[in-house]
N, C-alpha and C positions, 0 to 999 in steps of 0.2 A: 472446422468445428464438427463435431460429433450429435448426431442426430437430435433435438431440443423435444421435449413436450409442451417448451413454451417458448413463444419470440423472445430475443431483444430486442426492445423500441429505446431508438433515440429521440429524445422530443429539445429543437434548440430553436433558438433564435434572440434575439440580441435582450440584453438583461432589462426587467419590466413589461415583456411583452405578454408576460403571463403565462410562461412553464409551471412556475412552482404551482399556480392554482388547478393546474392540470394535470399535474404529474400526481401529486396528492389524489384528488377524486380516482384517476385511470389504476394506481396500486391499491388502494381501497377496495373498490368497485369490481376491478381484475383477479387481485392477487395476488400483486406483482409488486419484488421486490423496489422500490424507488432509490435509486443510485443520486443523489444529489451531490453531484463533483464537487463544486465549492463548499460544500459542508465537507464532504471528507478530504478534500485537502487540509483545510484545515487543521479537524479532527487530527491529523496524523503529520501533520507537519510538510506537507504535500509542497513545499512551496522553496523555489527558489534565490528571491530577493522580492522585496518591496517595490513597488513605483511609489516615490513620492506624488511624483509630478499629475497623475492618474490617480493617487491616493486608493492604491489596490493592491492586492501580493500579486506576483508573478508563480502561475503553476509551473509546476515540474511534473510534466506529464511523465515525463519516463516512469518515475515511483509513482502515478497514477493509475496506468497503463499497467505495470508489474502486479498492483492491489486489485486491478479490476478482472486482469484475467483470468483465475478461476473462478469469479462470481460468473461472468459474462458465460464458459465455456458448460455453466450450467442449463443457462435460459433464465426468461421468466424475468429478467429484468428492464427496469424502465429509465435509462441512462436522461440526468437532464444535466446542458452544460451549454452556456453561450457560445461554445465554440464546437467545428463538428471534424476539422478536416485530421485530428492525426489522432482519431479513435483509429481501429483497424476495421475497413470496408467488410469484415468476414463474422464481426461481432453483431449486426442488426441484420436485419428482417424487413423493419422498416424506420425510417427517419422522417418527422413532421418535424414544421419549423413553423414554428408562432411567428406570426406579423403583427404590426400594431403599427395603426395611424400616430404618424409624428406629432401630433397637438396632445394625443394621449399619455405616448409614450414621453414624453419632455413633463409632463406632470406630475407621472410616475417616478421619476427619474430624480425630479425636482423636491417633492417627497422623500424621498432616501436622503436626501441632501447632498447628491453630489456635484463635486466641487465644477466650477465648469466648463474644464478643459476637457477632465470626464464625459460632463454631462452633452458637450458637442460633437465628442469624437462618438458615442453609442446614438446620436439622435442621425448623423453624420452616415454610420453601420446602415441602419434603417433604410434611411432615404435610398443609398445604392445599393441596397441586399445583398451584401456582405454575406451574412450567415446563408439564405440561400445560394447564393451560387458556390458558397466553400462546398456545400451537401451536395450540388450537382458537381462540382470538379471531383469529389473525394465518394459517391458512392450511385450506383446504379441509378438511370434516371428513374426504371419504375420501381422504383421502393422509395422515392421522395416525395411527400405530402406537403401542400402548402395550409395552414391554420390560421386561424383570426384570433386574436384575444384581444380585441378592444373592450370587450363590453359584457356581462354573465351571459347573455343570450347567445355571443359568439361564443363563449367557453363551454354555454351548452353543446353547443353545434360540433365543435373539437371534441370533443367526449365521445358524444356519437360517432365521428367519424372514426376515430381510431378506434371504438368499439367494434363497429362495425368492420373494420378492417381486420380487427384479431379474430371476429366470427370466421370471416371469408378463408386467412392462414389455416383456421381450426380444421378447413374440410379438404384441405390439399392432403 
């Protein structure tokens, strides 16, 4: 990639754990465009077959990946996506990954309504850190942040950190 005026940040980790209420504030707050994957799959038809069984579409990253590349090779964006490992290691800067306490996140989860082969296999993610360790096999260990979103106070606290974190890139 060609020299940025602004990071890409990926912010992931398993669904409910409270990206979206973070990604929002940090594009806001930043300036920074917010890449919400599953919305532009969506949007554009991103998607390769249904799970019934999961009751979810299955992404096709490839036309993911194809759409996001010249966003990405801009900067300045704020990629959020449950999953981290087949972004390409050369689009971020840095990668935080929301945790959430399982009693919370089953709440959350429970809430959306989903169904509960779903709702075990994402509480299931959590418990063995799934989405962390994909970030540490799939991108540098120091550009990986661990985040809390249990609670506003913890989402306060993620805010500041990756604010703080985009200060410290700002003076390299």
């Amino acid at each position: 990639m060609t020299e940025i005026s602004k990071p890409n940040i990926l912010i992931t980790g398993t669904p409910g754990a409270g990206k979206s209420y973070l990604c929002e504030r940090l594009a806001t707050q930043l300036k920074f465009n917010w890449l919400d994957c599953s919305k532009i799959a969506k949007e554009n038809n991103f998607i390769e077959e249904y799970d019934k069984e999961y009751d979810c579409p299955i992404l096709d990253e490839d036309k993911l990946m194809d759409y996001l590349e010249p966003l990405m090779a801009k900067g300045g964006n704020i990629v959020e996506y449950h999953g981290c490992d087949f972004f390409p290691e050369r689009w971020f800067q840095a990668v935080f990954v929301v945790k959430c306490p399982n009693e919370t996140l089953y709440d959350r989860l429970k809430e959306r309504n989903y169904n509960e082969k779903k709702l075990t296999s994402n509480i299931q993610c959590e418990i063995f850190g799934t989405i962390l360790e994909e970030a540490r096999e799939s991108y540098k260990k120091d550009i990986i942040y661990e985040l809390s979103g249990e609670t506003k106070a913890d989402a306060q606290n993620s805010l500041k950190t990756v604010k703080n974190w985009y200060s410290m890139w700002k003076r390299k």
